[in-house]
Backbone as a printed PyTorch tensor [residue, N CA C, xyz], in Angstrom:
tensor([[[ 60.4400,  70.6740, 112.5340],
         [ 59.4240,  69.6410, 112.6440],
         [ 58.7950,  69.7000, 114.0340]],

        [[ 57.9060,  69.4410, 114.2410],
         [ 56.5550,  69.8960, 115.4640],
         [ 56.7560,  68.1540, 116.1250]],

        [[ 56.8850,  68.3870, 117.3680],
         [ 57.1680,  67.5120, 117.8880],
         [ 55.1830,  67.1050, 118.4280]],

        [[ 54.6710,  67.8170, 117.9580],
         [ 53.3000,  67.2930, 118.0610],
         [ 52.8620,  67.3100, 120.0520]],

        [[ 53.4740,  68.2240, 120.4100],
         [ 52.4060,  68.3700, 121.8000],
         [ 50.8420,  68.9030, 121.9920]],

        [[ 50.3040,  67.9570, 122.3380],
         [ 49.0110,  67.5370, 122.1600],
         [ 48.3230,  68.0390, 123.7990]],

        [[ 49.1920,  68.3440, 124.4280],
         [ 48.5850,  69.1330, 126.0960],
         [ 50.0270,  70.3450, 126.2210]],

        [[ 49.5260,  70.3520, 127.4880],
         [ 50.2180,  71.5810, 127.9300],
         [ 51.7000,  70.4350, 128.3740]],

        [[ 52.8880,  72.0180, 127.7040],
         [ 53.8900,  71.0790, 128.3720],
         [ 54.9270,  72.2320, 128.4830]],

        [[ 55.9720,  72.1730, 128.8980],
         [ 57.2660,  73.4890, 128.9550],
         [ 58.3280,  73.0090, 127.6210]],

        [[ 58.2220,  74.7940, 127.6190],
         [ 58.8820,  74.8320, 125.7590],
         [ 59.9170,  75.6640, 126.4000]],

        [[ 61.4430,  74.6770, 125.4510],
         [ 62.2920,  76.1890, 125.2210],
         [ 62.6180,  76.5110, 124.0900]],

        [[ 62.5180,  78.4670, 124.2230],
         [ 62.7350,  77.9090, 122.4710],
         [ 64.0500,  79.5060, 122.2750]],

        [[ 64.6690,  79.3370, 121.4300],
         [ 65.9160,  79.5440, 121.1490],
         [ 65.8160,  80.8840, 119.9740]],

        [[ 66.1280,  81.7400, 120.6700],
         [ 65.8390,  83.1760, 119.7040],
         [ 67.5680,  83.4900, 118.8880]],

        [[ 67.6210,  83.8360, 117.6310],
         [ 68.9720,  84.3990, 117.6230],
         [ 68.4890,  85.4940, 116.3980]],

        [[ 69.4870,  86.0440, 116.6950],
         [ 70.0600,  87.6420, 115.8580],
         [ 71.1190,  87.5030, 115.0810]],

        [[ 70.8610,  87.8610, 113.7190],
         [ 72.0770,  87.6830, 112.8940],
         [ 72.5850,  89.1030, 112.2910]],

        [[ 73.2860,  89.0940, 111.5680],
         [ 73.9990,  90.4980, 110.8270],
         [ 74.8300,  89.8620, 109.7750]],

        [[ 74.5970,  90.3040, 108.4790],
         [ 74.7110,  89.6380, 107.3910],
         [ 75.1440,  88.5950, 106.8760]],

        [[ 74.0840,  87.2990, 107.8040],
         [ 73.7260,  86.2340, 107.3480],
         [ 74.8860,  84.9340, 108.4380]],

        [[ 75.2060,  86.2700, 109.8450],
         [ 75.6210,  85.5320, 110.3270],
         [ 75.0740,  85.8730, 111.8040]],

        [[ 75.3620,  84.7100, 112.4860],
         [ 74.5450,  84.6320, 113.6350],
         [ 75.6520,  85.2970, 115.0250]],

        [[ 75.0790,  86.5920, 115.5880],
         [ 75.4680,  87.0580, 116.3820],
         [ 75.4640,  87.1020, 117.8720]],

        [[ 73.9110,  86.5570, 117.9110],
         [ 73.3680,  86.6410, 119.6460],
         [ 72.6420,  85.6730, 119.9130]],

        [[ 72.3230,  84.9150, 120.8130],
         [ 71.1290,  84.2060, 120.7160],
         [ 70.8800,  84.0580, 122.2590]],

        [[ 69.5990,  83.7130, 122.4130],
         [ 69.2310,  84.0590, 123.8810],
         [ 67.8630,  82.5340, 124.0460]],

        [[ 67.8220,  81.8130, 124.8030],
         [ 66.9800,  80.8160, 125.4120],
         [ 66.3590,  80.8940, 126.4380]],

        [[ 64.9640,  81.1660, 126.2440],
         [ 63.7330,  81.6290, 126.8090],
         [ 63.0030,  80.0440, 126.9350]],

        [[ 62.1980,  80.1570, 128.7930],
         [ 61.7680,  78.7670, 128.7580],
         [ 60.3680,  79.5120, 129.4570]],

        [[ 59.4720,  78.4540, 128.9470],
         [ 58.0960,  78.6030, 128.8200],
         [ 57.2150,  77.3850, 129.3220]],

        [[ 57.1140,  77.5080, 130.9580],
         [ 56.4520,  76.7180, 131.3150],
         [ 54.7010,  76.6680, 131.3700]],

        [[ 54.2400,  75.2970, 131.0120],
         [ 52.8790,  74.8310, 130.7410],
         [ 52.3940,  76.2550, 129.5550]],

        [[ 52.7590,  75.6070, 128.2940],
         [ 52.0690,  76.7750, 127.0730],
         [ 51.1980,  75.7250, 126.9420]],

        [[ 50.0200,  75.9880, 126.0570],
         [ 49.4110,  75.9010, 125.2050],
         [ 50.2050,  74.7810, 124.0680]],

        [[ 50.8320,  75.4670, 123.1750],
         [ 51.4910,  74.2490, 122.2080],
         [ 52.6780,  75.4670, 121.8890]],

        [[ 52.7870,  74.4540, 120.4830],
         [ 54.2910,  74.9940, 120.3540],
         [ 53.9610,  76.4340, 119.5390]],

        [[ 53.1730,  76.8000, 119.0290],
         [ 52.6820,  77.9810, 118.2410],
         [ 52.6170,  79.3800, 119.3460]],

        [[ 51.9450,  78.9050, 120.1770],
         [ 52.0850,  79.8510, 121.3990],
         [ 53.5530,  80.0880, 122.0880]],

        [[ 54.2720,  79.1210, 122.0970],
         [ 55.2530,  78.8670, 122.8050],
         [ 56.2220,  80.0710, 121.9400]],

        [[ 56.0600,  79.8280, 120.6130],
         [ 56.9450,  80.6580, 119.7040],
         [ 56.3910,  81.9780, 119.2490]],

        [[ 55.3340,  82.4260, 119.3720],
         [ 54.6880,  83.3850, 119.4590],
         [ 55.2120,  84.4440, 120.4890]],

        [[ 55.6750,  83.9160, 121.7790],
         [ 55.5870,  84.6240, 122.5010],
         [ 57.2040,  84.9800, 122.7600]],

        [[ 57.6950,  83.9170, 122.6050],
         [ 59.4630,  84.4800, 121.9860],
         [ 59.6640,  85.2760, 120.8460]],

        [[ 58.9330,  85.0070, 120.0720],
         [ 59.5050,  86.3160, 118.9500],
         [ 58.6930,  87.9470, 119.3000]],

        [[ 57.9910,  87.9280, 120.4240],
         [ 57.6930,  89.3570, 121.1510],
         [ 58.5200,  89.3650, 121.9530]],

        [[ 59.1190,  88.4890, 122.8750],
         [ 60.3380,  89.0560, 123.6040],
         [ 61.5490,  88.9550, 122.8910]],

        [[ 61.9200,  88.0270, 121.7710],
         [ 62.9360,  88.4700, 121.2660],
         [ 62.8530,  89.9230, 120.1400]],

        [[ 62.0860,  90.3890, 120.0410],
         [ 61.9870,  91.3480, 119.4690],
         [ 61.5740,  93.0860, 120.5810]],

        [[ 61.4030,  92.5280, 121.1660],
         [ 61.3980,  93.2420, 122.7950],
         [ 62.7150,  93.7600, 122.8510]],

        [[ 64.0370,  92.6460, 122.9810],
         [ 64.9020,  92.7800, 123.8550],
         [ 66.2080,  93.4980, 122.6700]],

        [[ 65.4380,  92.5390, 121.4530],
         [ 66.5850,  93.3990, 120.7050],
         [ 66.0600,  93.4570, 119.3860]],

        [[ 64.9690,  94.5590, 119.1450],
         [ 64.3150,  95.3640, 117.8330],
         [ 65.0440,  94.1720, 116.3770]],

        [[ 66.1690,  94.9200, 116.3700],
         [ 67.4730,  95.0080, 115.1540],
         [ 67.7850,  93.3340, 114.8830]],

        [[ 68.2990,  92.9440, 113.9360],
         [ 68.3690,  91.6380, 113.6070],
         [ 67.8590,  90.6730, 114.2760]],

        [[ 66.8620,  90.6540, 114.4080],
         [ 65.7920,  89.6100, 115.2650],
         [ 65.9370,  88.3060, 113.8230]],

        [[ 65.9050,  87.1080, 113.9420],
         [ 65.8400,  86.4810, 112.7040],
         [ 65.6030,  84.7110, 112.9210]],

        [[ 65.3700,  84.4290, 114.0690],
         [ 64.1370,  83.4070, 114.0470],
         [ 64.5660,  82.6000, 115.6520]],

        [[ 62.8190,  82.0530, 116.3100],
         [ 62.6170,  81.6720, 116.7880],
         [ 62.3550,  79.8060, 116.9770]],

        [[ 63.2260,  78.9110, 117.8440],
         [ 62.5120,  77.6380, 117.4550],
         [ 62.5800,  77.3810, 118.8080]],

        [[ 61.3190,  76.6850, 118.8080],
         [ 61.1230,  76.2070, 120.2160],
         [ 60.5540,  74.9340, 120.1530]],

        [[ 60.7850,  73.8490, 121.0870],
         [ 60.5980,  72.5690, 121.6100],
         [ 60.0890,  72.3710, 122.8370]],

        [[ 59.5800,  70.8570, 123.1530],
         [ 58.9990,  70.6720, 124.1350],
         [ 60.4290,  70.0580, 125.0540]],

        [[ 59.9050,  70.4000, 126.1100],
         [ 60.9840,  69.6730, 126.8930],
         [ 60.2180,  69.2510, 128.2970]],

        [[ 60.6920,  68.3620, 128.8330],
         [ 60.0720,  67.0300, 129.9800],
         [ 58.9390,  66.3090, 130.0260]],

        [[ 59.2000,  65.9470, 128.4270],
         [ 57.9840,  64.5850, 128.2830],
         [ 58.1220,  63.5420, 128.6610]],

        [[ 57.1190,  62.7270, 128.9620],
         [ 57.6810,  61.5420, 129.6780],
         [ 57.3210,  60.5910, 128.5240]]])
């Protein structure tokens, strides 16, 4: 669910890697002043797919220090 950021704000968003249907790696990438959350996750699933090709299997990212 889209926490609905409506300006620029810092996203982290949470990459993991699984291997048959279980979750092996996961790595937390933070993304200060994006765009929204589409960008925010856009750009983690090129570095999580960067860093590790092979069971790449989903990206979620959130806003974090709203006031």
């Amino acid at each position: 669910m889209s926490l609905g950021c409506d300006r620029k704000w810092d996203f982290e968003c949470t990459a993991a890697w699984s291997e048959d249907g279980v979750e092996v790696w996961q790595k937390v990438y933070s993304y200060p002043q994006m765009q929204d959350e589409h960008a925010a996750t856009a750009q983690c699933k090129q570095e999580m797919l960067e860093a590790k090709p092979k069971r790449a299997n989903s990206a979620v990212c959130h806003c974090v220090g709203q006031e």
